[in-house]
Structure formats: structure tokens, C-alpha cells
N, C-alpha and C positions, 0 to 999 in steps of 0.2 A: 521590739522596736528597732527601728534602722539608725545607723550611727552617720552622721553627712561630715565631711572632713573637705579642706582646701587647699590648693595648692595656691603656696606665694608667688604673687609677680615676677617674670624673673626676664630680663630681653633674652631676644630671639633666640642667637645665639646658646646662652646658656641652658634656653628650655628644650634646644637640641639634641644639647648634651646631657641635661638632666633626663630627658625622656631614654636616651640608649642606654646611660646606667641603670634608668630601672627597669626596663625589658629584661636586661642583662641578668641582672640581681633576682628575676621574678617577681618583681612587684608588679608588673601586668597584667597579674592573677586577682589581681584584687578585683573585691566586690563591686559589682554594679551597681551606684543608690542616683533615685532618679533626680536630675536637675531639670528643674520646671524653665520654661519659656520663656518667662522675666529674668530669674535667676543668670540663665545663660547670656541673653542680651544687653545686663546690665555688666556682667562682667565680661565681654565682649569689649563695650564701648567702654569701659574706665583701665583694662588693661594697658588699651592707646592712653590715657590721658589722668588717669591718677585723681586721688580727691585732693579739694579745696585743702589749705591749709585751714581755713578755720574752721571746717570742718574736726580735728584734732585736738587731742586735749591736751592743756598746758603743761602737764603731767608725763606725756607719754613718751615712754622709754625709747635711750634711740636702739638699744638692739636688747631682745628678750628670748632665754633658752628656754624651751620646753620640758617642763617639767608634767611628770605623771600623775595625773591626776585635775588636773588643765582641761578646758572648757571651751570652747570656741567664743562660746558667748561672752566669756571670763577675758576672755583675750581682746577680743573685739573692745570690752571694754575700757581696756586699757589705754587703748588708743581714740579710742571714736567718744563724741558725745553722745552720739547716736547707735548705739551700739547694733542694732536691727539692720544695722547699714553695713553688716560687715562686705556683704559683695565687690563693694567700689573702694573697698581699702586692698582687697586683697586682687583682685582681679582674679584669671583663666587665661592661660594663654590653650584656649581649645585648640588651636588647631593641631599644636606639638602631642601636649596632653588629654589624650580624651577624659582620660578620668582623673578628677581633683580631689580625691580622698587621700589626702598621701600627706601627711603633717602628721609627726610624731615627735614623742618625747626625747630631748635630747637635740633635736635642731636649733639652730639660733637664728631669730628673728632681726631683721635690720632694718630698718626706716630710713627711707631713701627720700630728701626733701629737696636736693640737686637742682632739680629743674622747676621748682614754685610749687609743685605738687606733689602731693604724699604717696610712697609705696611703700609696701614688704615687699623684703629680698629675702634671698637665701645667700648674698652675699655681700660683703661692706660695701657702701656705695655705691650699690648698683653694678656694680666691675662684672663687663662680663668676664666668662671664662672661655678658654680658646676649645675647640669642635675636635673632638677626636674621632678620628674614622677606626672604625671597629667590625674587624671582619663576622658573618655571619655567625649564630652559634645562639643556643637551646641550653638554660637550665635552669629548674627546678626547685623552687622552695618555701616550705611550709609560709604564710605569710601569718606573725602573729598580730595580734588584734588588739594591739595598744593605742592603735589611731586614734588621736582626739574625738570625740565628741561633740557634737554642736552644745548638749547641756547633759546632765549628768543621768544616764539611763534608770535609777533607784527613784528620781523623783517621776520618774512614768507608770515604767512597765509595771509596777505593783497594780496599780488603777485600771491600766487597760484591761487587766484580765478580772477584773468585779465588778466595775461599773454597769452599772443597768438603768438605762433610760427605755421608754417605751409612751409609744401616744396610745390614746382612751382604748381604740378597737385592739393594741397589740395586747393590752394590757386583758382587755375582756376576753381573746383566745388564749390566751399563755395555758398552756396544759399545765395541769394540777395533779399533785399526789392523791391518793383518794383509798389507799389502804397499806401497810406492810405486811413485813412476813412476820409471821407467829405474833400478830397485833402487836409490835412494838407500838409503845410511844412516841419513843424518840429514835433518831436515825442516825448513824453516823459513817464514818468510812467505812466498806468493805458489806456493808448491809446494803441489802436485797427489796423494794417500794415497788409500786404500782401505781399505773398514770392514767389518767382520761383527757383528750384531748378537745373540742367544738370543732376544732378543721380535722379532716380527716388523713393528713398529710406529713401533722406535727412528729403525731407517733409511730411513724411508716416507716419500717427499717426498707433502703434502697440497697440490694447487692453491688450496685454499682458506683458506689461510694464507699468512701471509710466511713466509720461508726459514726453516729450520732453523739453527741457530747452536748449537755444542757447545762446553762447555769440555773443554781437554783435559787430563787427569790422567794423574800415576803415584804408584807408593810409598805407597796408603792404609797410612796409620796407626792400630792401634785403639787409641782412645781408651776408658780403665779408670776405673771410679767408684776415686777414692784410698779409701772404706772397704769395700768388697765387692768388687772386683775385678771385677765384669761390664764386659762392652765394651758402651759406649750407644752406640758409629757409627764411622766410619771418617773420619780425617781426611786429604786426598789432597792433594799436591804438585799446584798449579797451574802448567802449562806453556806454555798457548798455548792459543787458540780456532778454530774452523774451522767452516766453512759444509756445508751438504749441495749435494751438485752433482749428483747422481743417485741415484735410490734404489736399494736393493737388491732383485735379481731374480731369475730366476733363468730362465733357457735349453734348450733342448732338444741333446744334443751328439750326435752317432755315434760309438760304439766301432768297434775294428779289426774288432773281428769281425758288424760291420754291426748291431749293437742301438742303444736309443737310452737316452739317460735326462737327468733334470734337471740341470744344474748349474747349482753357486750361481756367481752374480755378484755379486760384494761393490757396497756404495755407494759412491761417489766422493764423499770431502770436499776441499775447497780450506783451506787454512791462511791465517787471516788476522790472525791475532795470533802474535809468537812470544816471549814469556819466556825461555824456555828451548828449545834445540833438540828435536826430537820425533825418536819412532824407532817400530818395530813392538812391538805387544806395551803400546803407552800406550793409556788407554781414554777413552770422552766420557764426560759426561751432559751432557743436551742445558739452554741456557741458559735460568734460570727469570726467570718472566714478571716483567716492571720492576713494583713496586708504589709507590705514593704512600705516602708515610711521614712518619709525625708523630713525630721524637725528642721527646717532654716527659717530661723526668725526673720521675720521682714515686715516691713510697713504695708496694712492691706491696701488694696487697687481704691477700694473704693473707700466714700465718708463714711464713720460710723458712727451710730450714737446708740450705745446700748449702757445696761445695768446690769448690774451682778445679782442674782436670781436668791442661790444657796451658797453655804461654803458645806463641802460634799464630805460626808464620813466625820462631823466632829458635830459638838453641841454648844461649843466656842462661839463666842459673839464675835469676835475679830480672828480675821485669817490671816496667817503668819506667812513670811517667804517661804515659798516651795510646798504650800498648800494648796489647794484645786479648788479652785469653784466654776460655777456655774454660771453661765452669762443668758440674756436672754433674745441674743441672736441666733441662727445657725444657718443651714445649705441654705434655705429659700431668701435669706439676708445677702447672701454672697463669701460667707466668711469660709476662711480659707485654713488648713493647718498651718501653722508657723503665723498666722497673722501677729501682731506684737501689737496690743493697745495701750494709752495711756490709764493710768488708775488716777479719776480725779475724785477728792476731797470737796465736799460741799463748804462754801465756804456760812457762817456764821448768821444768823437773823439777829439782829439787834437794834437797841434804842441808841442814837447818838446823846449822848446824855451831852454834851460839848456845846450841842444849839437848844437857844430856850423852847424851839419851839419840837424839841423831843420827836425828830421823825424815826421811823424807821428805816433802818438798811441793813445791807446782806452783803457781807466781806465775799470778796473774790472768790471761786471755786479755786485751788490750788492742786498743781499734780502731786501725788502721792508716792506714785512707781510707777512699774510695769507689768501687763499680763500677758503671754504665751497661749492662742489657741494652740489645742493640741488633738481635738477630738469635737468632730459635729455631726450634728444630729438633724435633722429638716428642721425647728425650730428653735433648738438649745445647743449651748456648745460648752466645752469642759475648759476651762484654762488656767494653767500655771500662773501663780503669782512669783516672778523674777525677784525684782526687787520692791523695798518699799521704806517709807521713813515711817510709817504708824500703822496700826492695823486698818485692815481692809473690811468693812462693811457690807451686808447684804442692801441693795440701796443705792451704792456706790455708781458714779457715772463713769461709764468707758468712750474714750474718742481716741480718735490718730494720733499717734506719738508727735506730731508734727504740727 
């Protein structure tokens, strides 16, 4: 998973000279994580002009050091009501800085309210600093990798790499185990299986690629929209991964009675993760490609109204902060990684016992918390539960922070 970091407001001046110190120093060198379209335009236009003061909370520190172990989102919220909002608190000054990953531990944050509008600085009061001209010069230096986080990389990266969703047709090809070596039963790291595939492509070792690498699943589960009841995918018990070791072929054999005909030769995979013990009859899909990723929380483009489908990996009736579930939007909805939704609470059905004439009514939906897409699917999507005051429900309605 990719780590997205920001650089504070700073006037011109200063981000003149903040950018030569870090050429200087090789911080230059740092990673490239990509800023989406909105992202840039929004901090673009609040670089010139700073947020609302009421946008800020009554609470918020006027100057805060960076400590290890710090959160973007953590920070953000220290200041913002709206914490998804961090863009327009913090701005870019793109044109000095191309890259805004540059906030580390041990900087001191200052809140600049001067002119009716709220910034971060990197210096009290906004004061700029005077331009120093610094002749040409080259050097070199490991850059280490303490730079904040947007959110804390343990509550992801475990997930990315087991999660298995699949719709009806991926779920009916998935290549399936269908023998071991020396009849085991059970399968586990470092042991030798056999695969049959329905496409004839699953199991095809390409020399012009690196190795094949599958996860291996059982037990898909379909996952039901909680108000129509369709199945948007199939969510499958992750047990272990395995490599391809030969592909699938298939052989010319003699019968007794001297004919000949094809037989199939299943694929050889080797087991090289094991979760869970494997057996015949569990299926791959083969492991998708590593992407660069930008976690930045933000309000999506568009309305939402979605439900929380499953909570993913547990048997818990309520999902805790920094659990995952499953929502029941995805690509073809519009939703976006980093979208931020609200988690609302249904509010109560009841008898007003107060009027004789006993009607009933239904107390307000009330917000809850917050959820974090982080991963979509054509019709599902996986999202981080942020924050919340009570546990979180399969059932539950999702709308715009806003």
C-alpha cells in the first residue's frame, strides 16, 4: 500500500526556500504517489485563500509537533470538523513543490488565523523566511521512510493481500485443486497439488512473464444487497497461495484395445503460503496485479446511498473501529478509493405512549461515524470503519459526510 503525505502552506517566499533546502538535502528523491485531479485543484484554489474559520474546531491546537506514529487523518482531525477535508486546511503550493509527501515526525505545525482564514505553516505566524541564493550542487541521501501516513498502513495491507471477492462466472472458472502428491489429504507450505482449470489460459505458464502466483480459496459466500436481495459477488475464505510449476497439457495415451486419445494433464502448483490447511476440491484465482495507491480521504464527487452488505473476516454482530466491511456499492456506482462516508444509525420505530391516541413514530436516523473506501470491486466495495460512537451493523445506511 502507498503512503500519501502533505506538505504545509507556506507563502511563496518561504516555499522557495523550502524547496532548495530539500533538493539540497536529497529529499527530491522521494517517492512519487499519485495526486488525483480534485485533489490538486482543490489545493491549488485554498493555497490562495485558506479555510473558513468555522470550518475549525474549538479545540484545535494553535501549533502541534509531529510525533511518530501520527496519522494524517489523526491530524486532520484535530483541526477540521470535517476531517476528509484535509486538502483545504493544508493546501500545495504546486508550483514550488511538485511533490507533497514531505511531513515528518518531529516538525511543528502552526495555525495561522491572521488574515480571517485558517492555515498550517511551518513557521509562527505565517512569517515568511528571507530567500537564500545557493549556488549549484548534487548530493545524495538515503531518504528514510517515516513520512506520515494518511492512516495507519496494519489496518490495510493485511486485507489486501486475502481478500477474495469474485462474481457468479469468475467464481464458476476459478481453477480447482483436483489431486496431490502421494494422496495427501491435507496440504500445507512447501507441498507439491494439481489443478484443472474450464479456461484454458488460467493454467498456462507464459515465459514471458514472471511466475504465476494464485490465491487459494474455499466457502465463497454470496454477498445480498440488504434491500433487493441480489447477490453483487461472491466473498471466499482465504487459505493459502501457491505458485504454478507447470502448466496444463495434455498427452497422447494408448488404450487396451490399442487406440489412442488426449489426456488431460492437470498443472502442478507448489504451496507457498499456508493460512489454513488446503485440500481437493479448493479453487485459485490467480493474484492481481500490485497497484500504487493513494489512501486520501475525501468526500465522494457524487450522492450516495448505500448499506453495509458483511463485516468481512469475523462472526461479530457489530464492527468495531478499524474493521472492514463491505458496502453494497462499487466501480459501476461511481465510488472512488479514499471516498469517506457517513455511518448512519437507524433511528427507533416506536409507540408515542404521550398521545392518547398511541401513533406511531420513528426517531431520527442519527450519524454514527465514519467509513473509508479503500478497495472496489464492479459492484461491492471494502471500507474501513474510521471512527464510530456504537457498533456498526450489517443493514446500516451509508450517505455523504455532508
Amino acid at each position: 500500500m502507498s503512503k500519501f503525505f502533505l506538505q504545509a502552506t507556506l507563502p511563496p517566499l518561504a516555499c522557495a526556500a523550502l524547496a532548495c533546502g530539500l533538493l539540497a538535502s536529497g529529499i527530491a528523491h522521494a517517492q512519487k504517489y499519485p495526486i488525483t485531479a480534485q485533489q490538486r485543484a482543490t489545493a491549488e484554489q485554498v493555497a490562495q485563500s485558506g479555510v473558513a474559520l468555522s470550518e475549525l474546531r474549538a479545540d484545535a491546537p494553535s501549533r502541534y509537533t509531529i510525533k511518530r506514529g501520527d496519522t494524517l487523518w489523526a491530524i486532520s482531525g484535530m483541526y477540521l470538523k470535517s476531517p476528509w477535508r484535509w486538502p483545504e486546511l493544508w493546501g500545495m503550493n504546486l508550483a514550488e513543490i511538485k511533490n507533497p509527501h514531505l511531513i515528518y515526525p518531529g516538525q511543528t505545525l502552526y495555525l495561522d488565523t491572521s488574515s480571517g482564514r485558517a492555515r498550517l505553516t511551518l513557521q509562527p505566524g505565517g512569517e515568511e523566511i528571507p530567500t537564500v541564493r545557493m549556488s549549484p550542487r548534487t548530493r545524495s541521501e538515503a531518504l528514510p521512510d517515516d513520512a506520515l501516513p494518511t492512516l495507519k498502513n496494519q489496518w490495510i495491507e493485511p486485507f489486501l493481500s486475502e481478500a477474495i471477492v469474485l462474481d457468479e462466472q469468475g467464481l464458476k472458472d476459478a481453477p480447482r485443486i483436483v489431486a496431490t502428491l502421494d494422496d495427501r489429504v491435507l496440504l500445507t507450505r512447501g507441498d507439491r497439488a494439481y489443478a484443472r482449470s474450464n479456461s484454458s489460459e488460467e493454467l498456462i505458464d507464459d515465459p514471458h512473464q514472471k511466475q504465476k502466483t494464485y490465491r487459494v480459496f474455499r466457502d465463497a459466500t454470496p454477498l445480498k444487497d440488504p434491500l433487493t436481495g441480489d447477490v453483487l459477488g461472491y466473498e471466499a475464505q482465504f487459505v493459502g497461495k501457491a505458485t504454478l510449476a507447470r502448466s496444463e497439457t495434455t498427452q497422447p495415451t494408448t488404450n487396451k484395445d490399442g487406440s489412442t486419445e488426449q489426456s488431460i494433464v492437470p498443472a502442478t502448483i507448489d504451496i507457498i503460503l499456508a493460512k489454513e490447511e488446503m485440500r481437493v476440491g479448493d479453487r485459485l484465482v490467480l493474484e492481481p496485479t500490485q497497484q500504487l495507491r493513494s489512501y486520501v480521504p475525501h468526500a465522494p464527487s457524487n450522492s450516495v446511498d448505500a448499506r453495509i452488505v458483511s463485516i468481512y473476516g469475523s462472526a461479530v454482530i457489530n464492527a468495531a473501529q478499524n474493521q472492514v466491511v463491505v458496502i453494497n456499492r462499487g466501480k459501476r456506482d461511481g465510488m472512488e478509493v479514499g471516498d469517506v462516508l457517513a455511518i448512519m444509525k437507524a433511528g427507533k420505530q416506536m409507540v408515542d405512549k404521550t398521545d392518547t391516541q398511541l401513533p406511531s413514530i420513528k426517531l431520527p436516523d442519527e450519524r454514527n461515524g465514519l467509513l473509508m473506501v479503500f478497495s472496489t470491486f464492479e459492484k461491492l466495495s471494502y471500507g474501513l470503519v474510521l471512527d464510530i460512537t456504537s457498533g456498526v451493523q450489517v443493514g446500516d445506511h451509508l450517505i455523504n459526510p455532508q
